[in-house]
C-alpha positions as a Markdown table, in Angstrom:
| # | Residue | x | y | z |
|---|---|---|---|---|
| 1 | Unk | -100.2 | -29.0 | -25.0 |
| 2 | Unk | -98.3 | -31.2 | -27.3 |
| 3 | Unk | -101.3 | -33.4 | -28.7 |
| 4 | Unk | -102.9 | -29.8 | -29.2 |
| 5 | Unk | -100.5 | -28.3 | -31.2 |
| 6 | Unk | -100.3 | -31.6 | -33.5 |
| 7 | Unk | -103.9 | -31.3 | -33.6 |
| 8 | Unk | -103.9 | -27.6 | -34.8 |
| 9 | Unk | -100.7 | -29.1 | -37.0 |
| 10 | Unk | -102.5 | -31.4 | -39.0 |
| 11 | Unk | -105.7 | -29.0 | -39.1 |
| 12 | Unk | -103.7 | -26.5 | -40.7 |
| 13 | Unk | -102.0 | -29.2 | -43.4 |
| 14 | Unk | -105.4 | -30.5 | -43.9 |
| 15 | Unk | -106.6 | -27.1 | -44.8 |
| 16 | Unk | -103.6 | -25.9 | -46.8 |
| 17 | Unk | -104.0 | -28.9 | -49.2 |
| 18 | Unk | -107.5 | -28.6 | -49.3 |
| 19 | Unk | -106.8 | -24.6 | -50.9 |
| 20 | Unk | -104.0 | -26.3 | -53.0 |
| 21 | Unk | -106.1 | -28.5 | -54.5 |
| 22 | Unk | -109.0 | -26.0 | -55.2 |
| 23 | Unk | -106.5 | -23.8 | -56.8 |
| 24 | Unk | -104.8 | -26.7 | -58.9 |
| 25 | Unk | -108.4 | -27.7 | -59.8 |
| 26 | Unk | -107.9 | -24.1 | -61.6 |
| 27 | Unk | -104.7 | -24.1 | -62.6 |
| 28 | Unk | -103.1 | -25.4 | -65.4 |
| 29 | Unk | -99.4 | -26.2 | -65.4 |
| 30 | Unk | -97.7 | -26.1 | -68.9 |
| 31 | Unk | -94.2 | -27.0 | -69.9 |
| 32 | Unk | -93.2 | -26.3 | -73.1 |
| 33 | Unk | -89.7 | -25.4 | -75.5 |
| 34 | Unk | -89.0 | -21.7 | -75.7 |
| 35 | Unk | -90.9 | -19.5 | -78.1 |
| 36 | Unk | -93.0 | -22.4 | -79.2 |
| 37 | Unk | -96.1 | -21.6 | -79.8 |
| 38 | Unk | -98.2 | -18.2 | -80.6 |
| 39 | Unk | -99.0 | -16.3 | -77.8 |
| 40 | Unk | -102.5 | -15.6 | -78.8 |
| 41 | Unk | -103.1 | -19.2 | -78.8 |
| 42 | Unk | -101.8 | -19.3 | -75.3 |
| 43 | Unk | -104.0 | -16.9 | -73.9 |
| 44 | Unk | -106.9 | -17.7 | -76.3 |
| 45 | Unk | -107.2 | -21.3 | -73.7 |
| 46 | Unk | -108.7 | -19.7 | -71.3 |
| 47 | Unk | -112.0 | -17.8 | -72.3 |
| 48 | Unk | -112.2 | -21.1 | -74.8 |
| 49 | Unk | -111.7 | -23.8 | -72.0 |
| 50 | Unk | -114.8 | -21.6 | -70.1 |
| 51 | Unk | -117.1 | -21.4 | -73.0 |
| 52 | Unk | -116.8 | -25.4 | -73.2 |
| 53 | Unk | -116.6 | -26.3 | -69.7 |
| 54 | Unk | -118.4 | -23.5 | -67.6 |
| 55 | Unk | -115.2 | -23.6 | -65.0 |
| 56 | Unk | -111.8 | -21.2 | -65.0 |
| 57 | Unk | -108.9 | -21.9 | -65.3 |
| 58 | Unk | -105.2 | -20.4 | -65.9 |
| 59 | Unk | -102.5 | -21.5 | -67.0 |
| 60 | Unk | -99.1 | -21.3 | -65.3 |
| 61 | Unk | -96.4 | -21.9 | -68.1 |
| 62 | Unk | -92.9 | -22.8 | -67.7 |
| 63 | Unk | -89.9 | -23.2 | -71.0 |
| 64 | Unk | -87.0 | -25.5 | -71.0 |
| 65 | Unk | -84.3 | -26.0 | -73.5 |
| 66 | Unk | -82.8 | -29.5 | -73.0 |
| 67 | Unk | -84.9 | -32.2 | -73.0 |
| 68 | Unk | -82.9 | -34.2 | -70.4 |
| 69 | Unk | -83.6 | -31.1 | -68.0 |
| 70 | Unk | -87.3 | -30.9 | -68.3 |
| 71 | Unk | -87.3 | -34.4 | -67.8 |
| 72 | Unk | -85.3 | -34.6 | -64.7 |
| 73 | Unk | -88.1 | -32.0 | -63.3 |
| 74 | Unk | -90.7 | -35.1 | -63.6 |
| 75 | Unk | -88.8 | -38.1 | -63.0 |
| 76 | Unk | -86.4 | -36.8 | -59.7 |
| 77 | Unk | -88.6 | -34.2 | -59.0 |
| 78 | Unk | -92.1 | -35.4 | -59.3 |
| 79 | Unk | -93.3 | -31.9 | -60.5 |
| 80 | Unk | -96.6 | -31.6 | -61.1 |
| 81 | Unk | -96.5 | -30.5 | -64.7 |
| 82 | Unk | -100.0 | -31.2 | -66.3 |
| 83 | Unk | -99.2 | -31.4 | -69.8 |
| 84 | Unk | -95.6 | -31.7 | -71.1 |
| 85 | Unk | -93.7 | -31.1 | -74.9 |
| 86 | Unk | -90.9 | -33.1 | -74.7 |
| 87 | Unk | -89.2 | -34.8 | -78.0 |
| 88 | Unk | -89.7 | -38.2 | -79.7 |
| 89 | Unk | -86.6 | -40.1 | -78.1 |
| 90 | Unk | -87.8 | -38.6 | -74.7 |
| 91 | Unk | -91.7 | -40.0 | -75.1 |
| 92 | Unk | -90.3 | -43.2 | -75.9 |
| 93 | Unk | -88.0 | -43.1 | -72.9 |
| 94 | Unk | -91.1 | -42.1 | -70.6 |
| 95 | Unk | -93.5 | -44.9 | -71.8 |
| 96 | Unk | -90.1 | -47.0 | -70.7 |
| 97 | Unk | -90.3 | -45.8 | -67.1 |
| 98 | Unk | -94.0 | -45.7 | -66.6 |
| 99 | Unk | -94.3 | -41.6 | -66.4 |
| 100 | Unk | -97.0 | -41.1 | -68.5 |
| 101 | Unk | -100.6 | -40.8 | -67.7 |
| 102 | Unk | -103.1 | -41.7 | -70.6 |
| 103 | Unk | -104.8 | -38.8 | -72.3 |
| 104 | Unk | -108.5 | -39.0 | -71.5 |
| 105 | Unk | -110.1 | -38.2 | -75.1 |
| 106 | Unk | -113.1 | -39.4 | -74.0 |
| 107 | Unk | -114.0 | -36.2 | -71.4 |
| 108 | Unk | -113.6 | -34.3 | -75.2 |
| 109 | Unk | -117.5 | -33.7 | -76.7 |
| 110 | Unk | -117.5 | -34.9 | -80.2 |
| 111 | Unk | -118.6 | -31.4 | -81.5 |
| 112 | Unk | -114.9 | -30.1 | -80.5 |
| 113 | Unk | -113.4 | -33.7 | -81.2 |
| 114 | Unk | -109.7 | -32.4 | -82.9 |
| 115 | Unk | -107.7 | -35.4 | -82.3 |
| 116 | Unk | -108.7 | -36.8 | -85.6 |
| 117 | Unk | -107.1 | -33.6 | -86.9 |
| 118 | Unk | -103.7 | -35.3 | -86.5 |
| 119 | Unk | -102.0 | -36.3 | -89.9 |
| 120 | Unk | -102.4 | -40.7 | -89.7 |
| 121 | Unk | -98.3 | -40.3 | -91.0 |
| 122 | Unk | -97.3 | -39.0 | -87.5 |
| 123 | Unk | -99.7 | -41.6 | -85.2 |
| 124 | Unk | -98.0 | -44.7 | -87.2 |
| 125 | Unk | -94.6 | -43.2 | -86.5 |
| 126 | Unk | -95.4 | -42.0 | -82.9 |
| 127 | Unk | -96.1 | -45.9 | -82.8 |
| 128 | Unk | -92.3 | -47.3 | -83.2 |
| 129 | Unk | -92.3 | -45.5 | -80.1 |
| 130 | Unk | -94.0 | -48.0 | -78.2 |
| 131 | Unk | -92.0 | -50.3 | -75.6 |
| 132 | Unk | -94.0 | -53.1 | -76.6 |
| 133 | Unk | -96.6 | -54.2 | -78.9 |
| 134 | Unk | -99.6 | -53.9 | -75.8 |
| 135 | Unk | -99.2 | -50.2 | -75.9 |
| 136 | Unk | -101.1 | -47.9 | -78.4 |
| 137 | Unk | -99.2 | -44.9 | -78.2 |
| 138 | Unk | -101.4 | -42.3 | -79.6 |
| 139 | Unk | -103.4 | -42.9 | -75.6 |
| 140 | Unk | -100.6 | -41.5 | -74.4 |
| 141 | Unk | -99.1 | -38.5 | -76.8 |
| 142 | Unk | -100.2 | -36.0 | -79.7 |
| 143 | Unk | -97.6 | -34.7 | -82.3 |
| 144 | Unk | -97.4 | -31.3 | -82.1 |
| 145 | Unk | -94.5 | -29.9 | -84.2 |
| 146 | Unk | -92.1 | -32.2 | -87.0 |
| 147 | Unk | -89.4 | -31.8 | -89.5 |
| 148 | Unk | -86.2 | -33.5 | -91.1 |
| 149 | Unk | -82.7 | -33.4 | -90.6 |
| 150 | Unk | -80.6 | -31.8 | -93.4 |
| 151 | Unk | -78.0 | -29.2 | -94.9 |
| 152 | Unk | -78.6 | -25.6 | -94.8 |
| 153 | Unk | -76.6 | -23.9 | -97.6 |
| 154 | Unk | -75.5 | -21.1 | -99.2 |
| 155 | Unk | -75.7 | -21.1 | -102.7 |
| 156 | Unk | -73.4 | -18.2 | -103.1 |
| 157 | Unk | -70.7 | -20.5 | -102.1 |
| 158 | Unk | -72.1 | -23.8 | -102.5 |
| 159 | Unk | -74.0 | -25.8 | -105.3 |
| 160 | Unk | -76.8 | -28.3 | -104.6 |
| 161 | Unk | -75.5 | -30.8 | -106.4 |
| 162 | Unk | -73.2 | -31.1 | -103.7 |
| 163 | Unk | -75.2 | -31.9 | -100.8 |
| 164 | Unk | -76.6 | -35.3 | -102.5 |
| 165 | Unk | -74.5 | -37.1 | -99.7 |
| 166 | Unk | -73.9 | -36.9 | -96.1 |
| 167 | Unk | -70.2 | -36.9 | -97.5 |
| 168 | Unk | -70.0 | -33.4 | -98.2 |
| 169 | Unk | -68.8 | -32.8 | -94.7 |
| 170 | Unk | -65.7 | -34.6 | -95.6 |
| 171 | Unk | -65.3 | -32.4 | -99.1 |
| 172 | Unk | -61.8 | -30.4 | -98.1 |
| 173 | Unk | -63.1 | -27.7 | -100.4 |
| 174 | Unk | -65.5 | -26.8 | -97.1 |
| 175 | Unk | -62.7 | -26.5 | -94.8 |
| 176 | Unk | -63.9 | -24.0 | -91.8 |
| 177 | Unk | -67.0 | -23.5 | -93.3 |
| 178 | Unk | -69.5 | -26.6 | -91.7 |
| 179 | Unk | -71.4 | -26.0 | -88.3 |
| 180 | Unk | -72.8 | -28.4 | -86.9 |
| 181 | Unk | -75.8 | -29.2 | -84.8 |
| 182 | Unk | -74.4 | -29.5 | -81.5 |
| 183 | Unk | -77.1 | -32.2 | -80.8 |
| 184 | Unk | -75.3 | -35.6 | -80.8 |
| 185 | Unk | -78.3 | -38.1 | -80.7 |
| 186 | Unk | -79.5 | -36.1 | -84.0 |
| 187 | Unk | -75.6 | -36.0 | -85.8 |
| 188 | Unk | -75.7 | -40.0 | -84.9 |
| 189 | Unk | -78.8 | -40.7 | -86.7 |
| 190 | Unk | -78.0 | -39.6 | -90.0 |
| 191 | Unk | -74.4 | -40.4 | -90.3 |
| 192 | Unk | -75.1 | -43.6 | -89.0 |
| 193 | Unk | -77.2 | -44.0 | -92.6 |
| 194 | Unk | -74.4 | -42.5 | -94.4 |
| 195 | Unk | -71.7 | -44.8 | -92.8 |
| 196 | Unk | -73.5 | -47.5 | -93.9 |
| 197 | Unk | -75.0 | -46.7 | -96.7 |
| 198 | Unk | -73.9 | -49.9 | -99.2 |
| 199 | Unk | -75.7 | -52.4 | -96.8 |
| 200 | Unk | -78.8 | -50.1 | -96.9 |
| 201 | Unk | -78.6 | -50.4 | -100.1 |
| 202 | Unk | -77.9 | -54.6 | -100.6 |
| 203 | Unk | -80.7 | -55.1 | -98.7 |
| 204 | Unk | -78.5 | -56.4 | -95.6 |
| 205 | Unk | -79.8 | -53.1 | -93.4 |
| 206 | Unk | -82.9 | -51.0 | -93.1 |
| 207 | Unk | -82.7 | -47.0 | -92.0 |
| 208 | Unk | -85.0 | -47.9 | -89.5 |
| 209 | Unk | -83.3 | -51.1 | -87.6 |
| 210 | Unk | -80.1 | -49.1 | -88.2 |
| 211 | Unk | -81.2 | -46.2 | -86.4 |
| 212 | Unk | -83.1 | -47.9 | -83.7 |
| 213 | Unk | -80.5 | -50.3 | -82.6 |
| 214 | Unk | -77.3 | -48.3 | -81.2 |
| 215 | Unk | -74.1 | -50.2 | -80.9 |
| 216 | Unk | -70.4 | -49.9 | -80.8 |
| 217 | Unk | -69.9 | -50.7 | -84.0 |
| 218 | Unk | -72.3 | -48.1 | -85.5 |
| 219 | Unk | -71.0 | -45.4 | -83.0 |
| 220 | Unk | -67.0 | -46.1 | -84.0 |
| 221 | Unk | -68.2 | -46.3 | -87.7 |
| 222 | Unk | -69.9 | -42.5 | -87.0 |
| 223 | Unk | -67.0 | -41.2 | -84.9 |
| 224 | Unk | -64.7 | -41.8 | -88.1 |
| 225 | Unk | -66.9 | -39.8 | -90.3 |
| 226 | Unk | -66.7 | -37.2 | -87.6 |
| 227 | Unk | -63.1 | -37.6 | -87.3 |
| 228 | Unk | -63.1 | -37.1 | -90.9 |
| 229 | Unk | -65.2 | -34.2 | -91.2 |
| 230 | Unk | -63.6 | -32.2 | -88.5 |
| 231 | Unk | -61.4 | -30.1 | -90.4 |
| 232 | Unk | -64.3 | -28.8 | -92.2 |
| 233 | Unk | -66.2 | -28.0 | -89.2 |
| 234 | Unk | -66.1 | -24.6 | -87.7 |
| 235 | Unk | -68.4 | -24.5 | -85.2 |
| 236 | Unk | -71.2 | -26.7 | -82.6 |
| 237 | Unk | -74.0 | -24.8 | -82.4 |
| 238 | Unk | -77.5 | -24.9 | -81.0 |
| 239 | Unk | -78.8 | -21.7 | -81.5 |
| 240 | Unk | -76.1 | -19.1 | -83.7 |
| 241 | Unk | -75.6 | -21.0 | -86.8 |
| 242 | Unk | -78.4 | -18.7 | -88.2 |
| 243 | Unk | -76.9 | -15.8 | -87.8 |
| 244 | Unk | -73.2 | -17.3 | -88.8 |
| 245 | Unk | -75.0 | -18.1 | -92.1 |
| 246 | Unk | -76.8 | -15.2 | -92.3 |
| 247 | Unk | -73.1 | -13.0 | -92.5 |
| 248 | Unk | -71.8 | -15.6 | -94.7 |
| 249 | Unk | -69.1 | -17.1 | -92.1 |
| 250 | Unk | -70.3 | -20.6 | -92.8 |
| 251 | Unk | -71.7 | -22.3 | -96.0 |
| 252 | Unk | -73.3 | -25.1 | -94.6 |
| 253 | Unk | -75.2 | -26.3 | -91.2 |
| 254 | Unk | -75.9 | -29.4 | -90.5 |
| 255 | Unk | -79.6 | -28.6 | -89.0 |
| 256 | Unk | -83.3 | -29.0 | -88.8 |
| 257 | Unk | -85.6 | -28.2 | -91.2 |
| 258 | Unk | -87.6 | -25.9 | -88.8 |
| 259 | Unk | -84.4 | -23.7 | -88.0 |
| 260 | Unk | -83.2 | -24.3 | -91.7 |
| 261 | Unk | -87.0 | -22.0 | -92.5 |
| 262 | Unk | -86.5 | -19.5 | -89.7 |
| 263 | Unk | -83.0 | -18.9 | -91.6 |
| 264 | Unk | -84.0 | -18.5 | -95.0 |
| 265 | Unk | -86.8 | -16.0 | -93.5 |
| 266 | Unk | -84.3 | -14.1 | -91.6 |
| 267 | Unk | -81.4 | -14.2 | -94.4 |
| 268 | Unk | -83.9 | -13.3 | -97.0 |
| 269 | Unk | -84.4 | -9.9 | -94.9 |
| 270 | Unk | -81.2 | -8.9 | -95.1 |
| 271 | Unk | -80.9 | -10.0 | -98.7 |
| 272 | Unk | -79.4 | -12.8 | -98.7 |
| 273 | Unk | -80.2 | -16.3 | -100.6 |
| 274 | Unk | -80.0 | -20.0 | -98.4 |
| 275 | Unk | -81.7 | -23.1 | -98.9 |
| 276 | Unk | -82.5 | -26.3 | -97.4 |
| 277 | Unk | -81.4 | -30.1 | -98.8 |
| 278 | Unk | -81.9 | -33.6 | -97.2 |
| 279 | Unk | -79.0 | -35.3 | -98.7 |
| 280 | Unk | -79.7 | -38.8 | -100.7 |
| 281 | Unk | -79.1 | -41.5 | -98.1 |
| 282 | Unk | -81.6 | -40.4 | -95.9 |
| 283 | Unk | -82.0 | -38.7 | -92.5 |
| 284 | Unk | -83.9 | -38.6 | -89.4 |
| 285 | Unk | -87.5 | -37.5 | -89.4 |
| 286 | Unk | -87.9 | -36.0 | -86.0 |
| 287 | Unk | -91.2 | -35.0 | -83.6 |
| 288 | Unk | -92.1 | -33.2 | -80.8 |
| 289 | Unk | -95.8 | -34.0 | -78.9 |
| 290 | Unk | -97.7 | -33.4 | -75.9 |
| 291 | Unk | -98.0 | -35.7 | -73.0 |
| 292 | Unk | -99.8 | -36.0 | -69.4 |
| 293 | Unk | -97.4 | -36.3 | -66.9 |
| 294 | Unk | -97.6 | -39.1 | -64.8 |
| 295 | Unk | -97.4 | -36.3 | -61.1 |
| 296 | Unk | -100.2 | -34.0 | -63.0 |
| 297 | Unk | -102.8 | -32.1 | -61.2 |
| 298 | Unk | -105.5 | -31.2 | -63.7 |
| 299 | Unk | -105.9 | -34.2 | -66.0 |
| 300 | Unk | -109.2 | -32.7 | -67.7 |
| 301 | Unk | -107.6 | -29.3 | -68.4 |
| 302 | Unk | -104.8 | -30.8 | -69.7 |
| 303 | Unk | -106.2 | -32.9 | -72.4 |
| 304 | Unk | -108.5 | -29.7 | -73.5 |
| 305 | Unk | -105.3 | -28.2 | -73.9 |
| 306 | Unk | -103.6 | -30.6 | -76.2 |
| 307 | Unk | -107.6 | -31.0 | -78.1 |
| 308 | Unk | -107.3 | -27.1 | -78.2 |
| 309 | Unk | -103.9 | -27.3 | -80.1 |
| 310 | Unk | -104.7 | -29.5 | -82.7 |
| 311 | Unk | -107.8 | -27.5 | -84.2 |
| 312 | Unk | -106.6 | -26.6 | -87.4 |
| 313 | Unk | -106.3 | -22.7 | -87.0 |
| 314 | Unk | -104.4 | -23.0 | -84.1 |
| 315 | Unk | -102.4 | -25.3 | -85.6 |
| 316 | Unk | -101.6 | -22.4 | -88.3 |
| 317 | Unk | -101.0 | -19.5 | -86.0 |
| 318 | Unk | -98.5 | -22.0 | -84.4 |
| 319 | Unk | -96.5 | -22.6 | -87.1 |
| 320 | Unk | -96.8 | -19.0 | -88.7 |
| 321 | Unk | -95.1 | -17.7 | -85.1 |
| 322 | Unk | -92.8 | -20.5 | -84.9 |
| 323 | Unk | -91.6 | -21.6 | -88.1 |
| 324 | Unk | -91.9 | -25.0 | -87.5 |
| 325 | Unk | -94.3 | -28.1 | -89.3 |
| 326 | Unk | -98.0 | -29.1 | -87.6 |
| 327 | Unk | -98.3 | -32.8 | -87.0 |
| 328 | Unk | -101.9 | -31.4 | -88.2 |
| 329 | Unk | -103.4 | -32.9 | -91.7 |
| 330 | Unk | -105.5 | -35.4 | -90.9 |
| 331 | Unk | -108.7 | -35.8 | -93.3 |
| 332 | Unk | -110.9 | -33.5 | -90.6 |
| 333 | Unk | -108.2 | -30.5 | -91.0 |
| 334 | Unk | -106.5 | -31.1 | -94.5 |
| 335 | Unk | -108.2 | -28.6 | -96.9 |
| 336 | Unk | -108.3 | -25.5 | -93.9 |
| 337 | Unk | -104.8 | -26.4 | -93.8 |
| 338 | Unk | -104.1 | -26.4 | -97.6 |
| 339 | Unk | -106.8 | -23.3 | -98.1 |
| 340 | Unk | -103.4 | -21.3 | -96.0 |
| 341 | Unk | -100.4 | -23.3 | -97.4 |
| 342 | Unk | -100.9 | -24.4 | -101.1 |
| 343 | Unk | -99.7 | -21.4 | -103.1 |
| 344 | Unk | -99.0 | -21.6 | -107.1 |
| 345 | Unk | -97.1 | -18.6 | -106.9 |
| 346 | Unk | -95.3 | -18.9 | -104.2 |
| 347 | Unk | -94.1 | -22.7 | -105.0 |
| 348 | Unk | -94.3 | -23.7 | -108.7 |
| 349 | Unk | -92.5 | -26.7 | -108.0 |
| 350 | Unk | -95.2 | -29.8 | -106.9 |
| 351 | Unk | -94.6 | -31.9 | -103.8 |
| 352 | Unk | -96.1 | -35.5 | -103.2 |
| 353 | Unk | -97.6 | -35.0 | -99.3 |
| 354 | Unk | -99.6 | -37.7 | -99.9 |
| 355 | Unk | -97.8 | -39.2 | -97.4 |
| 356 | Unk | -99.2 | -36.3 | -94.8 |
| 357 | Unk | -102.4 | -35.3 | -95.9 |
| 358 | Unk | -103.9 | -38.8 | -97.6 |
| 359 | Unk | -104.0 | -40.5 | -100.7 |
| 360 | Unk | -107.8 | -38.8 | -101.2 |
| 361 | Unk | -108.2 | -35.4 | -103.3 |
| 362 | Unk | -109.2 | -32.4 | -101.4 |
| 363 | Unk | -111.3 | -30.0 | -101.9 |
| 364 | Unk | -110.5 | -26.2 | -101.4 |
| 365 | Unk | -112.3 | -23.5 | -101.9 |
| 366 | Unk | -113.8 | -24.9 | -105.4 |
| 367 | Unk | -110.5 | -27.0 | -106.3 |
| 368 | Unk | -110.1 | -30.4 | -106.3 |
| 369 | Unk | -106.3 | -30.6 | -105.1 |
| 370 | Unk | -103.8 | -33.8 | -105.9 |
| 371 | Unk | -102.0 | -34.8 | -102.9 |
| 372 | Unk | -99.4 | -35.9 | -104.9 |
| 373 | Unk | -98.6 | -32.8 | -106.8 |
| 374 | Unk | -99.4 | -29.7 | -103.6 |
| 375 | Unk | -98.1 | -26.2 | -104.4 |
| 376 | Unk | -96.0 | -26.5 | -100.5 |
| 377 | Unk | -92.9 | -25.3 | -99.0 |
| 378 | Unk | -90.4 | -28.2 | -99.6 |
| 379 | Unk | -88.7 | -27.5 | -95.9 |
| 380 | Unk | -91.7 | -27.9 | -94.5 |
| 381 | Unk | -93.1 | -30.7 | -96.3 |
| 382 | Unk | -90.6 | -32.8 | -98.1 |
| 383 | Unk | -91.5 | -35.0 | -100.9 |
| 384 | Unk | -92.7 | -38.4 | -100.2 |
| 385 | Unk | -89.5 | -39.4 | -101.5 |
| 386 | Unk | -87.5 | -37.7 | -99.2 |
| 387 | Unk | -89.8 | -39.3 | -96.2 |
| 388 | Unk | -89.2 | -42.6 | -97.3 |
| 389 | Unk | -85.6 | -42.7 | -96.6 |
| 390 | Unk | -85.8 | -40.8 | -92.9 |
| 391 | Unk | -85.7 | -42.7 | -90.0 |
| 392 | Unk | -87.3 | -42.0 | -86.6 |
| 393 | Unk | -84.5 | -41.3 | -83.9 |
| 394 | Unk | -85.4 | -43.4 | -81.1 |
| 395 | Unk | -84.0 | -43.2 | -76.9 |
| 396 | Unk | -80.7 | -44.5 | -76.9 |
| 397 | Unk | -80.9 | -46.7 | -73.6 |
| 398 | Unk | -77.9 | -48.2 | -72.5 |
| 399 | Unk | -75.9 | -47.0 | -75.1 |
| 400 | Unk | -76.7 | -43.3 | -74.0 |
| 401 | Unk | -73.0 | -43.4 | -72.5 |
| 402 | Unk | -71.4 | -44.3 | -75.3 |
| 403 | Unk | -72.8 | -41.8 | -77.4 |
| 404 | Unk | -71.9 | -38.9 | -75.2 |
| 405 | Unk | -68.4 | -40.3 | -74.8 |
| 406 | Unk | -68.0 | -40.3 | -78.7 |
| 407 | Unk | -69.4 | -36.7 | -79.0 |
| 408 | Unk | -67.1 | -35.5 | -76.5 |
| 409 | Unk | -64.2 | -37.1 | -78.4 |
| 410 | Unk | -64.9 | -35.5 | -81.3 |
| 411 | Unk | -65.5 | -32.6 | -80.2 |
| 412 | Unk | -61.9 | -32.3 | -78.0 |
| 413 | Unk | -59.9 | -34.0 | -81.3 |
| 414 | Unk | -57.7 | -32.0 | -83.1 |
């Protein structure tokens, strides 16, 4: 009786896994940030993974927050996420740990190819990513959504010329009227360049080495800025300082550029005036991207997926519904991108993208456009001079600790 009922046991086990893989086969398992990415997009997958493959499948999509949480899902959990949005710092930390699985571009057909629609800018700094130099790091991820690091403001209350430094949270004359980003990893990497701005500028430091390498003297250097600053600071925020500027409570927020849009857009309803500002000594340039999770289930849905979200009109809808910047501008996608975004009218003032969208004119709809003079949204796509003093914010390793220790400090001083 008892080798019997193991026998029907393991028949059954057999059987249930055999199901669970059929459906898995069909299922696609997404985790990605809240409201972050258009739902017609979404649910446009579907018929469109169908058409090219001839098999269904549906996807099964989860949202996180925190970074650190979604993260803990895969590495303690072993979930069985099939395609993951996690930030810069946190693709870096996974290459580390040996939890990704390389993205198989080759099951792609070349007639629906949109890697290549990836802006060459975001694959060379998705590559100071990598844990060593063996590693090509575009296998492994696809930039999805990036931005900067800078002030919103109010110029009701406060004038631009201003925000030139970092040192404007220490001006008394914003006493109680600074939030800031409760995000400490991002607060670090620009006041770090601030703090030590004169050997940036001797030549005895680069913003990149500086931000890269975390140490106790670069964190007690940044907690005395903070300490500094705190009398001006009325508020750590993730998600309210928006509104706070909206009614005026705060002049300035220390933000990203994505939020820093959504704000203007939402102040500008209610009639009210804000702007955006990366201050002169430079600032983090940050990215979220898609990865394959080393416990994933459906590896070939999964990298349709990511392939699906870098054709260029998805790559619009996205950022239309989101507010945030497409890592999509390669030379394949650059004038359908530019026929949306490149507006006279709307921006008199040129930007130099060449840094983005190449150093080759582009031709829309008749035009021969200069990528060094684009009609674009400066919060989205800052000027080539702007990019060339950011820095891109890397895992903080071993000095993790110490960083949370500092912001916890500063955030309990009086």
């Amino acid at each position: 009786m008892k080798k019997f009922t193991t026998f029907v046991l393991a028949l059954v086990a057999i059987v249930f896994c055999s199901c669970s893989g059929v459906k898995r086969a069909h299922q696609l398992k997404v985790l990605n940030w809240a409201d972050y990415i258009n739902e017609d997009v979404k649910e446009g997958f579907e018929q469109w993974y169908y058409e090219q493959t001839g098999e269904k499948v549906e996807i099964v999509y989860e949202t996180f927050d925190i970074n650190e949480t979604a993260l803990t899902k895969i590495e303690v959990g072993h979930e069985d996420y099939d395609v993951f949005c996690p930030s810069e710092y946190i693709i870096e930390r996974m290459l580390k740990k040996d939890l990704l699985l390389p993205i198989q571009k080759d099951l792609i057909p070349d007639s629906i190819y949109y890697f290549d629609n990836i802006s060459p800018y975001v694959t060379h700094k998705f590559q100071q990513m990598a844990p060593n130099a063996d590693v090509k790091v575009s296998d492994y991820t696809v930039g999805y959504m990036w931005g900067t690091t800078g002030f919103i403001y109010n110029p009701q209350f406060v004038n631009r010329e201003d925000l030139q430094s970092w040192g404007a949270l220490l001006d008394p004359k914003f006493e109680n009227r600074i939030l800031m980003k409760d995000a400490f990893r991002d607060v670090y990497s620009v006041l770090v360049l601030y703090a030590f701005h004169d050997q940036i500028e001797s030549g005895e430091l680069n913003r990149d080495e500086l931000v890269r390498n975390i140490n106790a003297k670069r964190i007690a250097a940044v907690k005395e800025v903070l300490l500094q600053a705190k009398k001006q600071i009325c508020g750590w925020e993730v998600d309210f300082g928006k509104e706070e500027m909206t009614k005026g409570k705060a002049w300035l927020n220390l933000s990203w550029s994505g939020d820093a849009q959504f704000a203007i857009e939402e102040a500008a309803e209610m009639g009210v005036m804000l702007d955006y500002i990366v201050p002169q000594e430079g600032s983090n340039v940050w990215f979220d991207g898609w990865v394959i999770p080393k416990y994933a289930k459906n590896v070939k849905a999964a990298t349709y997926f990511i392939d699906y979200l870098c054709r260029a009109d998805n790559a619009l809808a996205n950022m239309d519904e989101i507010g945030y910047v497409s890592c999509v501008g390669g030379p394949e996608a650059a004038a359908e991108m530019l026929e949306e975004m490149n507006d006279e009218e709307e921006w008199p003032e040129t930007v130099n993208a060449s840094y983005f969208f190449g150093e080759e004119p582009i031709y829309v709809e008749g035009k021969t456009l200069d990528p060094h003079a684009l009609h674009l949204n400066p919060v989205y796509y800052a000027d080539k001079s702007t990019i060339s003093r950011c820095a891109l914010m890397h895992d903080a390793g071993n000095a993790q600790e110490m960083l949370l220790e500092m912001w916890n400090e500063i955030k309990l001083a009086r």
